[in-house]
C-alpha positions in Angstrom: 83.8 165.4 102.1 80.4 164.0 101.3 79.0 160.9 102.4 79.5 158.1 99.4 75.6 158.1 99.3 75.5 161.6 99.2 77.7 161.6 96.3 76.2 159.6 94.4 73.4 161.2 94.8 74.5 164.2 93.9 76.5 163.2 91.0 74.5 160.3 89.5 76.5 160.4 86.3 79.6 158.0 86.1 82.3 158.2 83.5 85.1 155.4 83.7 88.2 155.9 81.9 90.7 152.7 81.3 94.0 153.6 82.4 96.5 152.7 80.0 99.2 150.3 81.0 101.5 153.5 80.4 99.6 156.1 83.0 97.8 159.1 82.0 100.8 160.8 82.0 99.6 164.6 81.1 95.9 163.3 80.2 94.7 163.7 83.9 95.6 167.5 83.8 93.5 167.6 80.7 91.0 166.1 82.5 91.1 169.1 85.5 91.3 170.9 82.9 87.8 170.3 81.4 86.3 170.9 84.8 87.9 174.0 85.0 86.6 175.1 81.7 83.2 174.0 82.7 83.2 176.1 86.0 83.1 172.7 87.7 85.1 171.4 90.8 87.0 168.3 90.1 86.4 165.7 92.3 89.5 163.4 92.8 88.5 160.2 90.8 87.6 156.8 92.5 90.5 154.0 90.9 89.7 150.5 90.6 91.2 147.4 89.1 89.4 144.7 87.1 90.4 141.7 85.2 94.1 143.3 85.4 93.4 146.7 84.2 93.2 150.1 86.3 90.2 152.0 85.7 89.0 155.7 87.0 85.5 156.7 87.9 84.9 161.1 87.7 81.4 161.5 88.6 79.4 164.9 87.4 75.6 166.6 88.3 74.8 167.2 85.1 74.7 164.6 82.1 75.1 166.8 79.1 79.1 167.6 80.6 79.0 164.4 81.9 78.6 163.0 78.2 81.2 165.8 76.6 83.6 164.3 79.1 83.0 160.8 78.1 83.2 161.8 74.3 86.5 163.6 74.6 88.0 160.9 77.1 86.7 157.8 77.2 87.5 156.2 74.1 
């Protein structure tokens, strides 16, 4: 496992989903899913909770899948 500064380092781009008061249900298998399609390993997401709501952080190297994920995902 890589260092948390490491990580970041390595994976500079952040995508945070809201989790919806319902779960993901099958959504987080979409989500492995992309990676898979995109040849990239799927790090396990980072949850955290704010002002009542459960969020998930997926980092990624590069910004242009980085932004696909965000556009299919975080909406």
């Amino acid at each position: 496992m890589l260092h948390p500064r490491r990580y970041e380092r390595d994976f500079p781009h952040l995508v945070e989903i809201v989790v919806p008061k319902r779960g993901l249900r099958n959504k987080l298998e979409v989500m492995y899913d992309f990676h898979a399609r995109h040849g990239i390993k799927a790090h396990r997401p980072r949850r955290h909770y704010e002002d009542g709501r459960q969020y998930i952080r997926w980092r990624f190297a590069d910004l242009d899948v980085a932004k696909a994920f965000a556009a299919k995902f975080a909406k």
